[in-house]
ROTOR-667575 format. One record per residue (C-alpha): x, y, z. Coordinates in nm, 3 decimals, decimal comma. Example, Ala and Ser with C-alpha at 12.3 -4.5 7.8 and 13.67 -1.06 7.14 Angstrom:
2
r xx->1,230	yy->-0,450	zz->0,780
r xx->1,367	yy->-0,106	zz->0,714
end
This chain:
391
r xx->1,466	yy->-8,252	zz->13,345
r xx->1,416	yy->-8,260	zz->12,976
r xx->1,402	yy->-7,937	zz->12,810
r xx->1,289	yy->-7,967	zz->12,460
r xx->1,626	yy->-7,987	zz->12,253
r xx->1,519	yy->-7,700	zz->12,016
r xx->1,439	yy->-7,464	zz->12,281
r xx->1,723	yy->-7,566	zz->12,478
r xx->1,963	yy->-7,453	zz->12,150
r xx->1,838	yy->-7,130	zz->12,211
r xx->1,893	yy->-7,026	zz->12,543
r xx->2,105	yy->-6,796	zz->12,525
r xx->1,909	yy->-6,592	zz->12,252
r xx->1,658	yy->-6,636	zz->12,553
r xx->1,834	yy->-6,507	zz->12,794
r xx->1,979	yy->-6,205	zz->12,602
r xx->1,598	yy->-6,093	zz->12,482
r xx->1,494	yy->-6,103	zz->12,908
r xx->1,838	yy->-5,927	zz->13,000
r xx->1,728	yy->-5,661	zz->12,768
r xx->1,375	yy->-5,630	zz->12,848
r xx->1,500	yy->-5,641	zz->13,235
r xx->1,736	yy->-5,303	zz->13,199
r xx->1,455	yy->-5,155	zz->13,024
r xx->1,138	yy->-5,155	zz->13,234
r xx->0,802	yy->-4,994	zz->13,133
r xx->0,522	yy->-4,930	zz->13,320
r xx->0,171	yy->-5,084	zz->13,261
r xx->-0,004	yy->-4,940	zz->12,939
r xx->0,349	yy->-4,756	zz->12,867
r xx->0,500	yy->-5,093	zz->12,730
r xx->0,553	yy->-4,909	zz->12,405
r xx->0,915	yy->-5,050	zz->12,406
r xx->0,888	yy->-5,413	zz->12,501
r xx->0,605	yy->-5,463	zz->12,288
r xx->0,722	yy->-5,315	zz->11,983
r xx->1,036	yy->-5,578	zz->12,040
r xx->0,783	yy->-5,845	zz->12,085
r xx->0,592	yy->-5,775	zz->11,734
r xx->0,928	yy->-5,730	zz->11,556
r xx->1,036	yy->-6,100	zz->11,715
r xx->0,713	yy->-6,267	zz->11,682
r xx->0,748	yy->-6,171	zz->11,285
r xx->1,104	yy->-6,239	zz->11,240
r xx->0,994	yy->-6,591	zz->11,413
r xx->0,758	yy->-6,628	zz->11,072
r xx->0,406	yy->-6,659	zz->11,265
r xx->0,103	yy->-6,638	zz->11,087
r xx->-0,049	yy->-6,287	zz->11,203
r xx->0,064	yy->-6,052	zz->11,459
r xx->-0,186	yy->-5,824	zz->11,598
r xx->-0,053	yy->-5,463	zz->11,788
r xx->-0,229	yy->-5,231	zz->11,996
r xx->-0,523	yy->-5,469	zz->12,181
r xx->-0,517	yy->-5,347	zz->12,529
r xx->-0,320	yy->-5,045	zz->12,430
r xx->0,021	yy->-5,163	zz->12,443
r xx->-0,125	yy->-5,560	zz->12,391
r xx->-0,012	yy->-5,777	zz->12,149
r xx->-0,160	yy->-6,101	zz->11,976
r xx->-0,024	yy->-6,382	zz->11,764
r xx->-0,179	yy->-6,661	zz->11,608
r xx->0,028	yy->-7,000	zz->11,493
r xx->-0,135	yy->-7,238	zz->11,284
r xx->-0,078	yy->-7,567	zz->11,307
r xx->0,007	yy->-7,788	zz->11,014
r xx->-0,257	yy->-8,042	zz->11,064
r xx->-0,544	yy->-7,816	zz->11,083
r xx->-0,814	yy->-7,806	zz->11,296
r xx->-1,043	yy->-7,549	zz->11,449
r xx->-0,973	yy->-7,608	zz->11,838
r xx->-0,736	yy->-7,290	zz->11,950
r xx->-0,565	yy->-7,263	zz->12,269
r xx->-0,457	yy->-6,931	zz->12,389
r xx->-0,065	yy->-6,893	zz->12,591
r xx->-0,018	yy->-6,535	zz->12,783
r xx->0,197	yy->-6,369	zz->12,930
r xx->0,243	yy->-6,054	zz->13,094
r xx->0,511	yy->-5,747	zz->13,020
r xx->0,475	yy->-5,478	zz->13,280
r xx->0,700	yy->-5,384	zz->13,567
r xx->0,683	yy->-5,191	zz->13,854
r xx->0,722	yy->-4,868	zz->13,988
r xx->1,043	yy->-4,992	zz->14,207
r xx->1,369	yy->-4,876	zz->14,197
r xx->1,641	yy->-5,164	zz->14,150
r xx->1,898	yy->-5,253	zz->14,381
r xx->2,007	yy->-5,645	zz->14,242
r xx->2,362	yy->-5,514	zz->14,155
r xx->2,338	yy->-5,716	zz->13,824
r xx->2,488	yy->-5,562	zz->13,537
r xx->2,205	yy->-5,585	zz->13,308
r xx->1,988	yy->-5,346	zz->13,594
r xx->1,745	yy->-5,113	zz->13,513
r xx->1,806	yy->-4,816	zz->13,337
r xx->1,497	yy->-4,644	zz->13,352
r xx->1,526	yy->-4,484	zz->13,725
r xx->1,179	yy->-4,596	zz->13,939
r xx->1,102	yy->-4,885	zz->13,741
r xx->1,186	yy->-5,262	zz->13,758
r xx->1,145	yy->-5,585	zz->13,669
r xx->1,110	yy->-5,722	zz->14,004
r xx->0,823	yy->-5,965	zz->13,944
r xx->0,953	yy->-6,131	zz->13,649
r xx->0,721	yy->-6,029	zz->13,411
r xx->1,058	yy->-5,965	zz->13,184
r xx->1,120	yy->-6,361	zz->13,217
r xx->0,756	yy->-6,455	zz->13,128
r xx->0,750	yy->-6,239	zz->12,805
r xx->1,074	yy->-6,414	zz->12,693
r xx->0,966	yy->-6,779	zz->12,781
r xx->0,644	yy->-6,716	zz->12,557
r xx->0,880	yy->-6,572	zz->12,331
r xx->1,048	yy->-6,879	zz->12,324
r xx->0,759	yy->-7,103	zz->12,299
r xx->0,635	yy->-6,899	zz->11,974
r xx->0,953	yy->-6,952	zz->11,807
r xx->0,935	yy->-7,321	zz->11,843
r xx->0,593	yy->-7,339	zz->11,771
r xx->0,635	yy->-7,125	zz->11,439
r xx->0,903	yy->-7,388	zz->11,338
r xx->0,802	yy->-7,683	zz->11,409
r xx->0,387	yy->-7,663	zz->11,376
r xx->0,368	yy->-8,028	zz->11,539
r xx->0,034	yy->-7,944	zz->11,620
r xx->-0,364	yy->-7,901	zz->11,452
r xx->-0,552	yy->-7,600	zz->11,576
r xx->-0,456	yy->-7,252	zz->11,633
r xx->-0,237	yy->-7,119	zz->11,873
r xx->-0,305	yy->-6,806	zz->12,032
r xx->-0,019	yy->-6,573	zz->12,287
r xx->-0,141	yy->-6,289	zz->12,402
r xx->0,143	yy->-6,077	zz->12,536
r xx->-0,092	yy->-5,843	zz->12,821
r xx->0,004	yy->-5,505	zz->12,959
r xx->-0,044	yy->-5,393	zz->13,262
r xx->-0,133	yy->-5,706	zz->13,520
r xx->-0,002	yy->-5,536	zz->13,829
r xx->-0,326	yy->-5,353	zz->13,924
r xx->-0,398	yy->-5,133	zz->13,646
r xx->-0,621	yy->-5,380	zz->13,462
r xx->-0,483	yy->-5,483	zz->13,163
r xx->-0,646	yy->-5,778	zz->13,113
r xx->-1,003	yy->-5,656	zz->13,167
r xx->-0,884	yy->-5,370	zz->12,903
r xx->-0,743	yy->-5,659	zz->12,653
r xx->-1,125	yy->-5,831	zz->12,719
r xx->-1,327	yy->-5,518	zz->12,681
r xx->-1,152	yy->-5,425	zz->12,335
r xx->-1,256	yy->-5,701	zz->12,218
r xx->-0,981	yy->-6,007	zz->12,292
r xx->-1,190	yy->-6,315	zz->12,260
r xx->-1,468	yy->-6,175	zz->12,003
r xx->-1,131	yy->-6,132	zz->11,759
r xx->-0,904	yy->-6,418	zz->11,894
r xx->-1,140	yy->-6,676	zz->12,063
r xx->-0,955	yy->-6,953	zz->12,277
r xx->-1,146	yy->-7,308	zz->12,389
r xx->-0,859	yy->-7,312	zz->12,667
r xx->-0,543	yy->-7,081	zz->12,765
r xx->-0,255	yy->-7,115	zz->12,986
r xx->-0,047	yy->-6,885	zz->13,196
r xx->0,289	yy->-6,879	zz->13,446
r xx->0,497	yy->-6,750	zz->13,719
r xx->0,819	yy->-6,753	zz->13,783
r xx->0,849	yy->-6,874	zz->14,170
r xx->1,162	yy->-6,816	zz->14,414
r xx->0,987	yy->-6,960	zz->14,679
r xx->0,983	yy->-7,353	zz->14,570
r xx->1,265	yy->-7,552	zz->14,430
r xx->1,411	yy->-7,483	zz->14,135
r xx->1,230	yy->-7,673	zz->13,806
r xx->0,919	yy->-7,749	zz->14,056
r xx->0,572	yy->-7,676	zz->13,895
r xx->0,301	yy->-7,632	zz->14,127
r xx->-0,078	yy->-7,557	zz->13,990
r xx->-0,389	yy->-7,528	zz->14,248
r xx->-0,715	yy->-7,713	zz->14,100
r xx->-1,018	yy->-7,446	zz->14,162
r xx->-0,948	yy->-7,140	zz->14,342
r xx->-0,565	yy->-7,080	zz->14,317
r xx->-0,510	yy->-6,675	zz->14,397
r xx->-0,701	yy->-6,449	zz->14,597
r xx->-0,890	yy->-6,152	zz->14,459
r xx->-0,843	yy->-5,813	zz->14,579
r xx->-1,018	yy->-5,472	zz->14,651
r xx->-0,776	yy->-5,159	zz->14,685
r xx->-0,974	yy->-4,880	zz->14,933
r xx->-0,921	yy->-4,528	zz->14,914
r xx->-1,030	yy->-4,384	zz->15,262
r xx->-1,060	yy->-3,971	zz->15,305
r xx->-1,051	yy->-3,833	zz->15,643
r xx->-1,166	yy->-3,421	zz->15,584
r xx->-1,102	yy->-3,300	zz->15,963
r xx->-1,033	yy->-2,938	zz->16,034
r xx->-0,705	yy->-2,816	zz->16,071
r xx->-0,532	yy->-2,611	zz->16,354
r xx->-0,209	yy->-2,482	zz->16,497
r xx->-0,019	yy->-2,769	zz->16,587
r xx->-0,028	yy->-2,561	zz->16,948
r xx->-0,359	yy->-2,523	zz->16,956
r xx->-0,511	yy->-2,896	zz->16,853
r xx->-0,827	yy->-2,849	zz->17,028
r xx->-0,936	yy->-2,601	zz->16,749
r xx->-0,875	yy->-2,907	zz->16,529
r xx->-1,079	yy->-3,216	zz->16,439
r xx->-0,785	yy->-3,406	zz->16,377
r xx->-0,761	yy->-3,632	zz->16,080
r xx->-0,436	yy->-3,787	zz->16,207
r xx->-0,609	yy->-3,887	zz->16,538
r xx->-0,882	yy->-4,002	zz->16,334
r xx->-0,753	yy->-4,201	zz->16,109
r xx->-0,472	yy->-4,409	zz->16,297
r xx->-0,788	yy->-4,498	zz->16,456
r xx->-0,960	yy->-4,630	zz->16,192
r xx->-0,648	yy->-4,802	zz->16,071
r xx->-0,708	yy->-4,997	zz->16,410
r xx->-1,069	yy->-5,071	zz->16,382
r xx->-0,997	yy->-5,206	zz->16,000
r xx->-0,865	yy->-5,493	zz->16,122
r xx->-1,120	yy->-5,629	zz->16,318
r xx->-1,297	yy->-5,646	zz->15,983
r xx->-1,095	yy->-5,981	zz->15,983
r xx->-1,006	yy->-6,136	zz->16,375
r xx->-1,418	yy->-6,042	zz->16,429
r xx->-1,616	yy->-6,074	zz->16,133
r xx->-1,488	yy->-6,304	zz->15,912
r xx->-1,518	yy->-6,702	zz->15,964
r xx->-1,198	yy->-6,851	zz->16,004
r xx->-1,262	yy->-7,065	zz->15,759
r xx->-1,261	yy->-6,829	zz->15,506
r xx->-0,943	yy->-6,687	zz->15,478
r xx->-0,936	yy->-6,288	zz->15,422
r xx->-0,590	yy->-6,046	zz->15,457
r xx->-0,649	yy->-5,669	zz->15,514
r xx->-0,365	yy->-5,452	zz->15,464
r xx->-0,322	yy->-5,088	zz->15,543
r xx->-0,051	yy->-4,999	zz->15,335
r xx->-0,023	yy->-4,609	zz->15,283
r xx->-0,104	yy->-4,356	zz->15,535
r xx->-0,082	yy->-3,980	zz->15,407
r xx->-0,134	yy->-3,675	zz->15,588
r xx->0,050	yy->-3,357	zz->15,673
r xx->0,307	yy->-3,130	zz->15,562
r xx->0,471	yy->-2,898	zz->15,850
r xx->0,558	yy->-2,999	zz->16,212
r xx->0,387	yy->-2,736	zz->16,374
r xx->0,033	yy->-2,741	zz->16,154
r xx->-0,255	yy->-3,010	zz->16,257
r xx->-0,354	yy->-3,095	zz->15,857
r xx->-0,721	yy->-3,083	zz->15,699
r xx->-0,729	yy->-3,446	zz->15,543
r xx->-0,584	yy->-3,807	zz->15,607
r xx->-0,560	yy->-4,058	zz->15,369
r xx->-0,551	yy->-4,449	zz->15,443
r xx->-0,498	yy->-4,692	zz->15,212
r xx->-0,453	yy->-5,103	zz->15,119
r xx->-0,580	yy->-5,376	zz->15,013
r xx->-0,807	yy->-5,656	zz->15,050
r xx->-0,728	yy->-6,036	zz->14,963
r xx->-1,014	yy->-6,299	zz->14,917
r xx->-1,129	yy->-6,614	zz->14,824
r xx->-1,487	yy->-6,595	zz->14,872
r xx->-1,692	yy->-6,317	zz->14,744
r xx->-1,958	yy->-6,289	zz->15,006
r xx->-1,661	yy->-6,220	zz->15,225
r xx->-1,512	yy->-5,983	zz->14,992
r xx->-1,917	yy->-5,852	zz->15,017
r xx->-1,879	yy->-5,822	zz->15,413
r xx->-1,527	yy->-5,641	zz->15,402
r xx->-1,706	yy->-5,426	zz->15,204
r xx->-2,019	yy->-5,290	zz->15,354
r xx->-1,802	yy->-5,350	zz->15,741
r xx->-1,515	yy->-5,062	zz->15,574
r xx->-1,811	yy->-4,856	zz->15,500
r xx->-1,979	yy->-4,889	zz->15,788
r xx->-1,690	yy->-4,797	zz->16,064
r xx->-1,608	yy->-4,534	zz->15,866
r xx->-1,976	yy->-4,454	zz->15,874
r xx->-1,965	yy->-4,470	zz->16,236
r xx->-1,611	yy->-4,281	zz->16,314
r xx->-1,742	yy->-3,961	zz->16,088
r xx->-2,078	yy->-3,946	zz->16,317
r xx->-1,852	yy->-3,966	zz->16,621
r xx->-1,600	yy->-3,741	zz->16,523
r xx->-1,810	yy->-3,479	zz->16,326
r xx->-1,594	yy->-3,525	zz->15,991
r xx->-1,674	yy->-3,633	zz->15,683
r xx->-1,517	yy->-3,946	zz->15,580
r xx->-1,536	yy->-4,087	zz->15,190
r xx->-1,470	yy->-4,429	zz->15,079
r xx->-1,365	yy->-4,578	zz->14,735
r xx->-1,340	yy->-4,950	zz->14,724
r xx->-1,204	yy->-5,081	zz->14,401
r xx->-1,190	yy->-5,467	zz->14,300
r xx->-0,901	yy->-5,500	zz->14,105
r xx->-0,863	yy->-5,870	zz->14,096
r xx->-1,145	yy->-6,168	zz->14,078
r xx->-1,023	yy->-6,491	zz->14,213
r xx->-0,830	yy->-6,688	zz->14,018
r xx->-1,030	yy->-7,022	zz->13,938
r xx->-0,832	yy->-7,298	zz->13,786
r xx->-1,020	yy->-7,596	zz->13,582
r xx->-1,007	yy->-7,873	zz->13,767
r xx->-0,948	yy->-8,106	zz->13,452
r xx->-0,713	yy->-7,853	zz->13,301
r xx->-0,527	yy->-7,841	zz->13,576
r xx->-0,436	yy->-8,233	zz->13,550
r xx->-0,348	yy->-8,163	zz->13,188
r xx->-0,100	yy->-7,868	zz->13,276
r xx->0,060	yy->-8,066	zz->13,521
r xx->0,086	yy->-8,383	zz->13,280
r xx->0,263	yy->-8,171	zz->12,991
r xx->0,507	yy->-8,004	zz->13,274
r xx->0,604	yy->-8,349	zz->13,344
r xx->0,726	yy->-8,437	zz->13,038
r xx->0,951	yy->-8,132	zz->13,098
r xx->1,075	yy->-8,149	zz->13,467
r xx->0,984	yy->-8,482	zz->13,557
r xx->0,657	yy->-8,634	zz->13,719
r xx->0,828	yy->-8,597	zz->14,021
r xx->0,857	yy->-8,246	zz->14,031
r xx->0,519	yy->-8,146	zz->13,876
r xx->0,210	yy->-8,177	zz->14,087
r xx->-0,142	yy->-8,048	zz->14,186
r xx->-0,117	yy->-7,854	zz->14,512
r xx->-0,362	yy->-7,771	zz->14,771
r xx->-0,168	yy->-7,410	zz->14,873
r xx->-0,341	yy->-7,123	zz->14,761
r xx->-0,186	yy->-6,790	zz->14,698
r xx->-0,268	yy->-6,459	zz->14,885
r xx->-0,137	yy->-6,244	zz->14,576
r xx->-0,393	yy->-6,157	zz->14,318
r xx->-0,319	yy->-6,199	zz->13,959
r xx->-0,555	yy->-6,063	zz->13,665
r xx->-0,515	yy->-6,367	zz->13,469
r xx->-0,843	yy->-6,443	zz->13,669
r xx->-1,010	yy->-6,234	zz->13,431
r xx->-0,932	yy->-6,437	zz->13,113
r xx->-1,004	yy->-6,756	zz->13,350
r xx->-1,376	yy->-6,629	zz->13,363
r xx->-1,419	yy->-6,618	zz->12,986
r xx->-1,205	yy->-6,912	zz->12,891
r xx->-1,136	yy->-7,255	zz->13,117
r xx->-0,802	yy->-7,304	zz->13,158
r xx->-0,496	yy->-7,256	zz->13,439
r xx->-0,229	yy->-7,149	zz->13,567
r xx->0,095	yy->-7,296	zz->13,720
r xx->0,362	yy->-7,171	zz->13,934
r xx->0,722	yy->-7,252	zz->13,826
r xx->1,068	yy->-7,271	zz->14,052
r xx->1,407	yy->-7,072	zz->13,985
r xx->1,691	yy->-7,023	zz->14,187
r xx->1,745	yy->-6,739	zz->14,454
r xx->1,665	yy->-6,655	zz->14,768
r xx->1,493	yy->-6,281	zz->14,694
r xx->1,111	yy->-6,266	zz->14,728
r xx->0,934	yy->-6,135	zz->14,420
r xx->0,848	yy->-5,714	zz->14,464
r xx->1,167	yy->-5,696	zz->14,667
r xx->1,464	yy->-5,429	zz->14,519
r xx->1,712	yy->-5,693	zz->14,459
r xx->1,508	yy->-5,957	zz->14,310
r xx->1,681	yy->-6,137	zz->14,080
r xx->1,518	yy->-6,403	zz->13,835
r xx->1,748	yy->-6,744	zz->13,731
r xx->1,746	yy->-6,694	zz->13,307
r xx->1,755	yy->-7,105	zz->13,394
r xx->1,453	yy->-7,076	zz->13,388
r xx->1,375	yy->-6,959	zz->13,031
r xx->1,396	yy->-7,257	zz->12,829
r xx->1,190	yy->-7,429	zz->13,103
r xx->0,905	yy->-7,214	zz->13,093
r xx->0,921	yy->-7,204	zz->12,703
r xx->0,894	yy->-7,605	zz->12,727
r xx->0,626	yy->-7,644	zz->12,954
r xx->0,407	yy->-7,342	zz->12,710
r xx->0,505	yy->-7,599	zz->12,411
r xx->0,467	yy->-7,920	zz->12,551
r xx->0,089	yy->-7,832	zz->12,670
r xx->-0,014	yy->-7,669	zz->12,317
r xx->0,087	yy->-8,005	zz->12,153
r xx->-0,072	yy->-8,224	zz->12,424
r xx->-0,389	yy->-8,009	zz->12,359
r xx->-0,381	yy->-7,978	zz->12,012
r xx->-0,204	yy->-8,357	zz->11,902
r xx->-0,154	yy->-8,448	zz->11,563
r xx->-0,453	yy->-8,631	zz->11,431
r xx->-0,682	yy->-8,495	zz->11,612
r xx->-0,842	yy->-8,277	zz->11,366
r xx->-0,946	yy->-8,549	zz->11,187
end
C-alpha cells in the first residue's frame, strides 16, 4: 500500500477530526455542528470558495487547480448518523444519547476532509474540484434536497466520486460494481383501522392485530410468487405497531419496511401487488386499510468506464492487487444514486478492520482507514484532471 506521503503526515490530525465528529453525532438535516467544523476546516485548509447551507445543513467547496482548465469533478461525502444508541465501549463514544456514528459517515467526512487539504496544497491538477459534504443520506433525502436547491445549476460536475467504508472485505480492498451497484428502495406505511373491543369480548372487534400479522404474511409472497428469480427483490417488514393495554383489542395496526430493487418494473410490481392484497384483506375483513409507498432510493448506476478509472487510481494507492471491478451487488440503498443520475460517475467500497457489521451498536470504524480513503479521493481527481490537459 502506498498512501500518498502528504496525507499520510497527517493522520493523526485525521483521525482526531473523525474521533470528534464520532462522539458528536447529528441527525440528518440537524448537522449544524459537523458542518459548521467542516466550513471552518475547509477555509483554514485555504480553498478557493466555501459554500454553507445547500441542502440545509450541505456544504460545497471548490479547488482550483493550478493549470487551469474548465473540466470539474465533483468528491462527496456524507455527514449524518443515526438514530442508534452506542454501545462500542470506545472512549471517544457518543455523547449525544440516541445518536451514532454507526455507518461511518464520521470517517467519510474526514477522508474528504483529508483529500481537500491536500488538494488545496498541492493543486497538481487543471480543472475544478468540487466536495460536496451531503446531509442526510440515511433515508431522509438529502441528496435529492442538495439537487433540488440547486447543486449542479451552481456547482456543475462532468464526473463525481463517492465511498464507503466496508467491514465486510479485507482491510485496504477496494471493490466498485460497473452498472447497477446498490439496490433502490421503497419504505411502505400500511394502516390497518379495525374496530376495537374488550380484550374479553374480541368478537365485537374487527381486529387490526389479526389483520395485520396476516398481511405481514401475505407480503412476502410479493417476492417467492411474483417476482422472477432472476430479478432479485428483498421485502422487509420491519416495524409492527399496535396496542396499548393487555386487556383492550386496539382500533389501528401499523406495518412497516422496506423494499430493495434492482429493476424498476419490479419495484412497479411490488408496488401495485402491496396495494392490491391490502386491497383485497380490507374487502374481506370490512376495514379500511391505507397505503403509503415511498421511494427513497433509485438504484445506484455506476459508469461502466468510470468505474475502470476509479479502480485504476485506487491502485496506485492499495495496490492493483487489491483494487478490482466486482460483479456483487449490494442490497443496501445509498442516495448517492441520485447525483449518479445527473452526473456519470461511481462509487467504490473500501476495507477496514473489525468484525462489527455497519448499523450494529458497537460498530467500530479502523481510523486506518483515513489516510486511505483521502488517497484514493486524490489520486482519482489528478488522474481525471492531469497536468497538461487543459491545454
Amino acid at each position: 500500500m502506498s498512501v500518498i506521503p502528504k496525507i499520510e503526515a497527517f493522520a493523526a490530525d485525521l483521525t482526531e477530526i473523525r474521533r470528534d465528529f464520532h462522539a458528536h453525532p447529528e441527525l440528518g438535516f440537524e448537522e449544524v455542528r459537523t458542518s459548521g467544523i467542516v466550513a471552518q476546516k475547509l477555509r483554514a485548509y485555504g480553498v478557493d470558495e466555501v459554500h454553507e447551507g445547500i441542502g440545509g445543513t450541505g456544504v460545497v467547496a471548490l479547488i482550483k487547480g493550478t493549470g487551469g482548465g474548465n473540466r470539474r469533478v465533483g468528491l462527496r461525502a456524507d455527514m449524518d448518523a443515526l438514530p442508534i444508541e452506542e454501545a462500542s465501549g470506545v472512549s471517544y463514544a457518543s455523547t449525544n444519547p440516541g445518536r451514532m456514528h454507526a455507518c461511518g459517515h464520521d470517517g467519510h467526512t474526514t477522508m474528504l476532509l483529508g483529500a481537500a487539504r491536500y488538494l488545496a496544497e498541492t493543486r497538481d491538477f487543471d480543472g475544478t474540484v468540487v466536495l460536496i459534504f451531503q446531509p442526510a443520506e440515511e433515508g431522509l433525502g438529502g441528496a435529492r434536497r442538495m439537487i433540488d436547491e440547486g447543486l449542479f445549476d451552481k456547482f456543475p460536475c462532468d464526473e463525481i466520486y463517492g465511498m464507503h467504508n466496508d467491514p465486510n472485505i479485507d482491510p485496504g480492498l477496494v471493490r466498485v460494481t460497473p452498472g447497477p451497484a446498490m439496490a433502490g428502495a421503497t419504505f411502505f406505511d400500511i394502516t390497518v383501522k379495525g374496530t376495537g373491543s374488550h380484550a374479553a369480548m374480541p368478537h365485537q372487534s374487527k381486529d387490526p392485530i389479526v389483520i395485520g400479522t396476516a398481511l405481514v404474511q401475505q407480503l412476502q409472497s410479493v417476492v417467492s410468487r411474483n417476482t422472477p428469480p432472476t430479478k432479485p427483490i428483498v421485502l422487509s417488514v420491519t416495524k409492527f405497531n399496535a396496542g396499548s393495554a393487555y386487556n383492550v383489542v386496539p382500533d389501528v395496526a401499523m406495518v412497516s419496511g422496506t423494499i430493495r430493487y434492482f429493476h424498476d418494473d419490479v419495484s412497479d410490481m411490488a408496488d401495485t401487488r402491496i396495494r392490491d392484497l391490502c386491497a383485497g384483506m380490507a374487502q374481506a375483513y370490512e376495514v379500511e386499510i391505507a397505503v403509503e409507498l415511498r421511494n427513497v432510493f433509485d438504484v445506484l448506476m455506476n459508469d461502466a468506464d468510470l468505474t475502470t478509472a476509479y479502480v485504476a487510481a485506487a491502485a496506485d494507492i492499495v495496490g492493483a492487487d487489491m483494487s478490482a471491478e466486482s460483479t456483487e451487488q449490494a442490497t443496501g440503498s445509498e442516495d448517492f444514486a441520485d447525483m449518479l443520475k445527473l452526473v456519470p460517475g461511481a462509487y467504490c467500497r473500501v476495507g477496514h478492520a473489525g468484525s462489527i457489521p455497519l448499523h450494529n451498536p458497537a460498530f467500530v470504524l479502523d481510523d486506518a482507514i483515513l489516510p486511505v480513503g483521502a488517497s484514493i479521493y486524490a489520486r482519482i481527481v489528478e488522474t481525471r484532471l492531469p497536468k497538461g490537459s487543459a491545454g
